[in-house]
C-alpha positions as CSV (number, residue, x, y, z in Angstrom):
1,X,13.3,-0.3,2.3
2,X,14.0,3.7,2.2
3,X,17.0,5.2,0.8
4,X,18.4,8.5,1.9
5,X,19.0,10.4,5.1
6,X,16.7,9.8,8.1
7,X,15.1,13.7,7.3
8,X,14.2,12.0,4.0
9,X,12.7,8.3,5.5
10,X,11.0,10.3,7.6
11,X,9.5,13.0,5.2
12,X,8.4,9.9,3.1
13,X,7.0,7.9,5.7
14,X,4.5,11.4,7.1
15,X,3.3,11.5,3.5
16,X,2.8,7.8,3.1
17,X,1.2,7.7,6.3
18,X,-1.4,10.7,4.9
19,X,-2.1,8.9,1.6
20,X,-2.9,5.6,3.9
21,X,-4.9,7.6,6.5
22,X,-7.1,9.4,3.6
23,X,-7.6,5.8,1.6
24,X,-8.8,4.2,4.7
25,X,-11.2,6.8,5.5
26,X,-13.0,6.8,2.4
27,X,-13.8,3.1,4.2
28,X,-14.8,4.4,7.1
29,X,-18.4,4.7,6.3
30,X,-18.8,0.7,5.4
31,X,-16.9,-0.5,7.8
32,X,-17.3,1.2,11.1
33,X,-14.5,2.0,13.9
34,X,-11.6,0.7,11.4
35,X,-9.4,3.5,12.0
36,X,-9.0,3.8,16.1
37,X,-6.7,7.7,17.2
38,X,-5.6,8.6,20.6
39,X,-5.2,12.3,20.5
40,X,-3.4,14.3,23.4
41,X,-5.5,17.3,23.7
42,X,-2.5,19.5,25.5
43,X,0.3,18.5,22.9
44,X,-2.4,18.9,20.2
45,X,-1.0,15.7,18.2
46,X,-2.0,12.2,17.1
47,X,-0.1,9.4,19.6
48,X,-1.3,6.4,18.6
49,X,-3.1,5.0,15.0
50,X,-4.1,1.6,14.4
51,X,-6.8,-0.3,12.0
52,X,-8.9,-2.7,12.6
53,X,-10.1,-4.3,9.0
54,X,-12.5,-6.7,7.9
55,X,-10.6,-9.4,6.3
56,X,-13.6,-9.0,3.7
57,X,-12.9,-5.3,3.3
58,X,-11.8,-5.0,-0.1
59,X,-8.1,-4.3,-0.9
60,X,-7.6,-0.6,-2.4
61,X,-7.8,-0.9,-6.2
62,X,-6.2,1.1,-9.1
63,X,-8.7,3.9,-8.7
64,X,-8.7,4.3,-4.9
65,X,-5.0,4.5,-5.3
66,X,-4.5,7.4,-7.8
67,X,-7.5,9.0,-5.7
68,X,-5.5,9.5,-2.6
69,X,-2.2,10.3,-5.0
70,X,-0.3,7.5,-3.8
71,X,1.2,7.4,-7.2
72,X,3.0,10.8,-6.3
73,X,5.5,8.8,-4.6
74,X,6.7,7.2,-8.1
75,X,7.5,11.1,-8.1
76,X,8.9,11.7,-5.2
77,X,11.0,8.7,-4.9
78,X,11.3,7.1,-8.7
79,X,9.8,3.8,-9.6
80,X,13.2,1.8,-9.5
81,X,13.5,2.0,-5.6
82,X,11.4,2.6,-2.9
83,X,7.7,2.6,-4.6
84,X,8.6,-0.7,-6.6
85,X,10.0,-2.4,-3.4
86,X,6.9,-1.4,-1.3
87,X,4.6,-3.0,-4.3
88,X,6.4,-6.3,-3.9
89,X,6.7,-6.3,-0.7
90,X,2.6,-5.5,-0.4
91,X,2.2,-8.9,-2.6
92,X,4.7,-11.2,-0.9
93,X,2.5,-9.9,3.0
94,X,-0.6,-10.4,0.7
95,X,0.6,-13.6,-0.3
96,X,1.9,-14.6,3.3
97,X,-1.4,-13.9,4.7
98,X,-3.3,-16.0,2.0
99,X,-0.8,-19.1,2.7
100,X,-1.6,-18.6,6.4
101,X,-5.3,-17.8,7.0
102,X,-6.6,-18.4,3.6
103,X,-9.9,-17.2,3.3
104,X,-11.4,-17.2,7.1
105,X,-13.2,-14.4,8.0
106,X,-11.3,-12.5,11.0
107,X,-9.9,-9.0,11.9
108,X,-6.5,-7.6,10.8
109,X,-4.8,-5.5,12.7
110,X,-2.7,-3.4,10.8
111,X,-0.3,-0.1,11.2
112,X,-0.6,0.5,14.8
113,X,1.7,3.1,15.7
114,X,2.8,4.6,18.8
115,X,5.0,8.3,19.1
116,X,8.3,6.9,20.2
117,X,8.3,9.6,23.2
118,X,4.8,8.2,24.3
119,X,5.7,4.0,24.3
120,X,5.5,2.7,26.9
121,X,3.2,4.9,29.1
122,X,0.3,2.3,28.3
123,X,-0.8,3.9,24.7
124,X,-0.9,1.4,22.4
125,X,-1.9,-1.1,24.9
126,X,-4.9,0.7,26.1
127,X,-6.0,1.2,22.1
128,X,-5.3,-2.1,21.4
129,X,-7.6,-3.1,23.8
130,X,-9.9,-1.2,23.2
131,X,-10.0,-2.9,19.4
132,X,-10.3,-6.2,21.0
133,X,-12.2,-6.0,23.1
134,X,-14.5,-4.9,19.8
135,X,-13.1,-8.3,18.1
136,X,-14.2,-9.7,21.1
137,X,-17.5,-8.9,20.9
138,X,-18.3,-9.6,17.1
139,X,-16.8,-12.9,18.3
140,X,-14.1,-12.8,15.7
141,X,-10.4,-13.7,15.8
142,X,-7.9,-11.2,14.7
143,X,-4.4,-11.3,13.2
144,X,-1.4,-9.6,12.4
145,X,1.9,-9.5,11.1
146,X,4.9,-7.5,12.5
147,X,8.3,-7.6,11.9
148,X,10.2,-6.5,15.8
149,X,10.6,-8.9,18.4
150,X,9.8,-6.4,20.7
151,X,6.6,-6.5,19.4
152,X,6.4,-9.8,19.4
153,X,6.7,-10.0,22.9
154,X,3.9,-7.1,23.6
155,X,1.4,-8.7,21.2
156,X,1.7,-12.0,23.1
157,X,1.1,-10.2,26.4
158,X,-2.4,-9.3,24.5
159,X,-3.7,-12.8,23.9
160,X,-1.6,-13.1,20.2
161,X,0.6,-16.2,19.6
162,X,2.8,-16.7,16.5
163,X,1.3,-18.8,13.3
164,X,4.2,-18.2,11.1
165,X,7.2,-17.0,11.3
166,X,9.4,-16.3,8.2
167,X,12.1,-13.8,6.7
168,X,10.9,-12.2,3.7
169,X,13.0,-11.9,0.0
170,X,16.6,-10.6,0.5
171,X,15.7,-8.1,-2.6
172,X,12.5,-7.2,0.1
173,X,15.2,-6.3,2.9
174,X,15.5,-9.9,3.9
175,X,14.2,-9.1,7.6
176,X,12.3,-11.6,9.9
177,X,8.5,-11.5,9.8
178,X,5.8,-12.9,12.5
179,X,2.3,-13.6,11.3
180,X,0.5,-13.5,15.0
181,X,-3.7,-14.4,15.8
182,X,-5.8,-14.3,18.6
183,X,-8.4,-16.0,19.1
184,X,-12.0,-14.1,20.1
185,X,-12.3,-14.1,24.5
186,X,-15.9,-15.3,25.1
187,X,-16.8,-14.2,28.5
């Protein structure tokens, strides 16, 4: 999806990853513990990110948008590639998840993130479970979409199994696309 050098995918992802991080927390306030951090103290960096959303949470609109200056990136990148591609791309997952859950209420877990030099010391599986074990107890399922088989295979050892499976457009990147739930534990 992003042109260029790796320096320049990765400069563009950091600064997408800001605009995301400051949209979301303007939600924070109605929607309690939907960003989740784990912070190492002695490195003094963030190691792990992922959110937790209502399925009724609203999606950002126009105005939340040009708030947190995601437009920039038409600026930094031109409208013709990368911001254009991520719009479609953001209707065909929107469109995905619609064909797939429809309108039940649940969870979606979305942009978890682990530092590549801190996978797999038990990170992201200690704040996923943490989130959970949260879905657990509002007794709600929870779902999510991901696009590594690798990850397939860690989800799954978290309770998810696979509900769709599909590739998306070739003008999208053509890449394979897994639409995983799981369903509350009631102890």
């Amino acid at each position: 999806m992003f042109p260029g050098g790796i320096e320049e995918r990765v400069d563009f992802l950091e600064w997408l990853f800001e605009r995301n991080f400051y949209m979301l927390h303007g939600y924070q306030d109605d929607y309690d513990g939907l960003m989740r951090c784990t912070y190492d103290d002695e490195a003094k960096e963030l190691v792990s990110f992922l959110v937790l959303a209502d399925s009724s949470m609203p999606r950002p609109g126009l105005c939340a948008l040009l708030q947190v200056g995601i437009f920039a990136g038409v600026f930094k990148c031109g409208w013709g590639g990368v911001m254009q591609r991520m719009v479609a791309t953001k209707d065909w997952f929107d469109a995905r998840y619609k064909e797939v859950i429809g309108n039940t209420y649940m969870l979606l877990l979305e942009r978890m993130t682990v530092l590549p030099s801190y996978q797999g010391q038990g990170v992201g599986s200690r704040a996923l479970g943490k989130a959970l074990k949260d879905a657990d107890a509002a007794g709600l399922p929870c779902i999510l979409s991901t696009q590594l088989a690798r990850n397939v295979t860690f989800y799954k050892r978290a309770g998810f199994h696979v509900v769709d499976e599909s590739v998306a457009p070739e003008e999208l990147g053509g890449y394979q696309n897994w639409i995983m739930k799981r369903e509350p534990t009631v102890k």
